[in-house]
N, C-alpha and C positions, 0 to 999 in steps of 0.2 A: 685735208687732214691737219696741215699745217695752223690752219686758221683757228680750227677746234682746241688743239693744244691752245695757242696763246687766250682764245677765249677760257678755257678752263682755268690757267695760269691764274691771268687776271684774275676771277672769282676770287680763287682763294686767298690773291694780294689782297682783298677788298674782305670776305668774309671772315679770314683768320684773324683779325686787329679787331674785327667786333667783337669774336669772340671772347676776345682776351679781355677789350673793354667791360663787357658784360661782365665775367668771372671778375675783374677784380674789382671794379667799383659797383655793380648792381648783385653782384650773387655774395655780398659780406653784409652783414646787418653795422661793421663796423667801416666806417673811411679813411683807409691809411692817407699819412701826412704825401706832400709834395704830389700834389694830384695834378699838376697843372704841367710840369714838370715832364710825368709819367707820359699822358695825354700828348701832350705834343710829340715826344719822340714817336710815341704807335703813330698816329694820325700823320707824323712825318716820313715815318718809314716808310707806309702804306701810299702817300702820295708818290713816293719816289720810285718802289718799285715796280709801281703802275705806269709811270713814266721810262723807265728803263726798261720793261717789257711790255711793250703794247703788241697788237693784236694787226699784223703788219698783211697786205694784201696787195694787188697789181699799182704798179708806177708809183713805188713808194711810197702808197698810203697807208697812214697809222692812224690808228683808234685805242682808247684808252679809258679806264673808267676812275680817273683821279676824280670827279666830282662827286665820287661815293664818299669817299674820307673825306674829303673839303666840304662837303652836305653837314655831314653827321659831326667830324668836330668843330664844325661852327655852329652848328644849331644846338648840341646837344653841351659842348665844352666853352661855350663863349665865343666872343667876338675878340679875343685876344688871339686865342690858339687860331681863332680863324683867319685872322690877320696874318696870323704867323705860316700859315699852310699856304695863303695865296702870297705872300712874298717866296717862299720857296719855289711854287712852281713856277715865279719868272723867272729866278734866279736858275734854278736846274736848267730852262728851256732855254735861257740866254747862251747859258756854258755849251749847249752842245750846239751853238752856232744862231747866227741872223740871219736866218732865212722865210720864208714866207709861215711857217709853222709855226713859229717864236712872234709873229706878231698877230697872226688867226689866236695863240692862246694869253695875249696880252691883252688882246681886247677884249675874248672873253671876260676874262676877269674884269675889268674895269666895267662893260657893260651885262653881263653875265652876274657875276657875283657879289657888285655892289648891290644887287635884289636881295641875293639871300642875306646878306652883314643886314641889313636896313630890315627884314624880317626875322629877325636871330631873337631880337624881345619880345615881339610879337608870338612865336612860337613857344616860347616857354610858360606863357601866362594863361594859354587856350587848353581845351579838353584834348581827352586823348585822339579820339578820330578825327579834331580838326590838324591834328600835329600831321598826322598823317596824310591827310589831304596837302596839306601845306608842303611837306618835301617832296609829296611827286608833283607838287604844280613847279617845285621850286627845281629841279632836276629837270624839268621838261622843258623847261624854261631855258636853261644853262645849255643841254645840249642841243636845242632849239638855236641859241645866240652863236655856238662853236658852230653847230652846222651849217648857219648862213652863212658864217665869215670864210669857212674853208670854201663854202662854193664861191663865195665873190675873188677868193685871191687865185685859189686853184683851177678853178671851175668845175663843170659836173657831169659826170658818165652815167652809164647807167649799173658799171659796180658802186661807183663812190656811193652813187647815191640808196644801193641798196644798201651800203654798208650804214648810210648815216641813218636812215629807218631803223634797222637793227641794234645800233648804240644806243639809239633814241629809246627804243622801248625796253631792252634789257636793260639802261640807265635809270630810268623811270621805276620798273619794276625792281628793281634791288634797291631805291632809296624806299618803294614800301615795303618791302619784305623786311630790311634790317629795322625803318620808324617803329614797324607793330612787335618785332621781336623785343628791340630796347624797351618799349612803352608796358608791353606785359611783363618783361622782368622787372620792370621800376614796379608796376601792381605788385608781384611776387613780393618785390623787397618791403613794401609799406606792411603788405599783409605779413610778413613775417615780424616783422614791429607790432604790430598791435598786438597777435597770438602772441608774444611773449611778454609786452605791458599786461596786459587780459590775465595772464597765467598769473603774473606775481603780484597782480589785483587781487586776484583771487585768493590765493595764501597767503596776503594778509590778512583777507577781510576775515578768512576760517581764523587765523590765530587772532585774531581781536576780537572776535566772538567769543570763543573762550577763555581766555584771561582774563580781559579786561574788569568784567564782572568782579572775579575773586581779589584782583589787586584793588580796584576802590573802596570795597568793604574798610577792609583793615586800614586802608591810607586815612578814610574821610575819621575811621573811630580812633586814631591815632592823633591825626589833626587837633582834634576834639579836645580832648586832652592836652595837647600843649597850651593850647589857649587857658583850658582852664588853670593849668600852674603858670598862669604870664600875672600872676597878681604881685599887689605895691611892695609888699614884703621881700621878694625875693633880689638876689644879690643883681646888680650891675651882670655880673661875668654870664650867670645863668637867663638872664631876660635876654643875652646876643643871640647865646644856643638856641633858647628857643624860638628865636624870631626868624633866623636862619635856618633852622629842622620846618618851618614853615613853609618858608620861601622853598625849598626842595622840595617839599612836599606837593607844594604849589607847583611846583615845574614838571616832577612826577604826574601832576593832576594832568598838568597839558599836552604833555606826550602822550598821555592815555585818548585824551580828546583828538589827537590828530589822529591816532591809528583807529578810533569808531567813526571817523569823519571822512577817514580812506576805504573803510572797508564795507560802507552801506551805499545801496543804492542812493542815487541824488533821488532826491526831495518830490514829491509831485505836486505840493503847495507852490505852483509856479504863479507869478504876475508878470505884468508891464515893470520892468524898473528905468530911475530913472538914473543913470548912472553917474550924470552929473552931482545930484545930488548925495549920492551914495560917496565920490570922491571926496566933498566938501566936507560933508561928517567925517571921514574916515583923516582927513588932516588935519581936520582940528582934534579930533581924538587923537592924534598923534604928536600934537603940536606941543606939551611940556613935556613929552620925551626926547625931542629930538633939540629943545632947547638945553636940555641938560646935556645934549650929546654939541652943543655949539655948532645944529645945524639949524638952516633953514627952509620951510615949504612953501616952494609959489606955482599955484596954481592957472590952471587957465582950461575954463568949462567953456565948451557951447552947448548953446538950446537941442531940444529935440534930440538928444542921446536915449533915446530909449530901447531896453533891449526885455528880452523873454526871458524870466528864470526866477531863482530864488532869492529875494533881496537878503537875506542873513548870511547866505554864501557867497554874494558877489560884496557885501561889507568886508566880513572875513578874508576874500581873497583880497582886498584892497589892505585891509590892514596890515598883511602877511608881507605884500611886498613894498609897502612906504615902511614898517621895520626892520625890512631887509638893507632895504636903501639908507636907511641911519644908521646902522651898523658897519655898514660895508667904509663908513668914515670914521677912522678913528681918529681924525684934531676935530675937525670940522668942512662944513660944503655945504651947498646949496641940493636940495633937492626939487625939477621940474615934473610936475604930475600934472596929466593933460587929457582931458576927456573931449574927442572930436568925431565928427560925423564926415566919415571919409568920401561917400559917397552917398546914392541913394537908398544902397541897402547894408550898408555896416558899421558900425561904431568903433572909433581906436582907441583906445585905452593905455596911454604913454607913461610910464617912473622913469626918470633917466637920475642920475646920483653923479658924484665925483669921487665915488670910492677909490677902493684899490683894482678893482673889475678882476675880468675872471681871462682866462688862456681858454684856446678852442676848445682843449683837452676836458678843460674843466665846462665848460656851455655844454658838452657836448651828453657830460653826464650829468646833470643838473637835473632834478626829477628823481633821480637815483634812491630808491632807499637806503640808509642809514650812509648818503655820500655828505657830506655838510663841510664848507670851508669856514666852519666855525669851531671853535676848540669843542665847545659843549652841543653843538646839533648835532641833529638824527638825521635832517634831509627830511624830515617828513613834513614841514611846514610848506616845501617848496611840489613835494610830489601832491600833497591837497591842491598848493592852486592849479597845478597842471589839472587835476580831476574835475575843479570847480568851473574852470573857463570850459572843459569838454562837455560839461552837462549843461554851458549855455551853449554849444555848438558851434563855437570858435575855437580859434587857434591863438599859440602865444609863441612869439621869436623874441628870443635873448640876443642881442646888441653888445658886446665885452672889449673891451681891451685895455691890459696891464696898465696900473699907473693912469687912466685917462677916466674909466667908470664905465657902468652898465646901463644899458635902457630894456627895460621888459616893454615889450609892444604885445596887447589882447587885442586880436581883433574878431567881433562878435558881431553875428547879423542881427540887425534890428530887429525891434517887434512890427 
């Protein structure tokens, strides 16, 4: 009965810190700050009170399931936190004495858990059911390496060794019980990201159907008219007014253009583009604006960039972010734009600037409608190109930090 209690114990040293992990980083659509921080105290807690109550049986054998948090916040939290959990447990295991235990779990670790650190990038870059595969190989592994070392130092009965089967496969089976739990709640969280991009896609593209119509009318008959009193006759003071009621008018035009540009399906006039080429235009179409702004464009193409989609929206989204990128300097910089073929099946798509760059807070809302770190934006220039790269079927990571500048990275599967 004894045994059962410390087995139950355990569990819940081992499932309540998932829990927690779950609720607070996968069950918010938002990621509060000092995550790393947060992370190691659960993962640390959770190693130690596994360690302080283990699951104790004949001639002072203990069993323990600290490679469930040492699994999960190194696979799932980095190879820092996981650095950080396997120095704990030598240091705990040292403090309570040097005896043969303290060095059966030191050498786990050292041949044990340099596996799982040396697979920690590996795991993150794979699908979901090979993640899954991968911690109960990498658990079985671990209690595989502890349960040989206790038999070579301790030797072996036929409890110990029923007991070490038993760790073995309850070890096993709780690194994939929690892998599939965490990995469905990360689906959960994406999918809740999109239903809500989806929704406020949606509400604008209805209000831009609507309006937009009525407000061009009267802008373009308005326009119209300023032009025609812009003749020789009229005073100095009156030719600003009206060259300026233009230029708004003009701006008004293009705000209009972005919210029908946000709120229609993409294009099905799709081709091969070549993206290199579509960069080259788009910098030199940019290039006496960005001299006026005392910046400069250097480029650097390679061959066979080509990708699937609409070349007038992948112009557009190129133009959108090399003017973002000369704005974002106000004396002057160098702007790097870089069209590369990363591997065999995807195209990168590099702007890096020497702006003022953005804080996490602000990356994080970036896309945002009517968000803009501009005194006169809407934010709707930057939620177009997010929509433009989605209908080539890539993705785009913003790169920021204060005072140093940004890199937008697209990266898009080829044709």
């Amino acid at each position: 009965m004894s045994i059962i209690k410390d087995f139950l114990l355990q569990l819940s040293l081992v499932i309540v810190p998932v829990g927690i992990y779950q609720a607070y980083l996968l069950g918010h659509i938002r990621i509060a700050k000092n995550n790393n921080l947060f992370l190691a105290i659960l993962w640390g807690s959770s190693v130690l009170l596994c360690m302080s109550f283990p699951i104790s049986y004949g001639n002072g054998m203990q069993h323990d399931f600290r490679i469930v948090p040492l699994l999960i916040g190194t696979l799932y939290c980095g190879r820092q936190i996981g650095l950080f959990l396997a120095v704990l447990i030598i240091l705990y295991r040292l403090n309570l004495g040097v005896d043969p235990g303290f060095y059966s779990s030191l050498l786990s670790i050292i041949l044990g858990y340099s596996v799982i650190f040396y697979f920690q990038k590996k795991f993150v870059s794979v699908s979901k059911d090979k993640r899954i595969k991968i911690a109960v190989m990498l658990s079985a592994y671990y209690c595989f390496v502890g349960a040989s070392l206790v038999s070579v130092l301790r030797g072996i009965t036929t409890e110990s060794l029923t007991m070490m089967f038993f760790h073995f496969g309850c070890a096993a089976g709780l690194a994939w019980l929690l892998t599939a739990l965490n990995e469905n709640m990360a689906e959960i969280h994406m999918m809740r990201k999109e239903l809500q991009n989806a929704e406020r896609l949606r509400l604008i593209g209805n209000l831009t159907g609507v309006f937009a119509h009525e407000i061009r009318n009267p802008m373009q008959v308005a326009r119209g008219f300023l032009q025609l009193l812009d003749t020789p006759d009229l005073p100095d003071n009156k030719k600003q007014y009206i060259k300026l009621s233009i230029e708004e008018l003009d701006q008004a035009n293009n705000i209009i253009h972005n919210f029908l540009t946000l709120g229609k399906p993409p294009s099905d006039c799709n081709e091969d583009v070549d993206v290199g080429n579509q960069l080259i235009r788009a910098a030199t179409l940019m290039q006496n604006y960005a001299l006026s702004k005392n910046v400069s464009i250097k480029t650097n193409i390679e061959s066979n960039c080509l990708v699937h989609g609409n070349a007038q929206r992948m112009n557009q989204f190129l133009i959108n972010i090399i003017k973002n990128a000369i704005e974002s300097m106000p004396v002057s910089g160098t702007i790097w734009a870089s069209c590369i073929a990363v591997d065999d099946s995807h195209v990168e798509i590099r702007v890096k600037d020497e702006g003022i760059g953005m804080s996490k807070e602000e990356v994080e809302r970036l896309g945002s409608p009517y968000y803009s770190l501009k005194e006169s934006g809407t934010g709707l220039g930057m939620m177009v190109c997010f929509q433009i790269i989605k209908s080539f079927k890539g993705k785009i990571k913003v790169l920021s930090e204060r005072e140093v500048g940004t890199e937008i990275i697209a990266r898009i599967p080829k044709a």
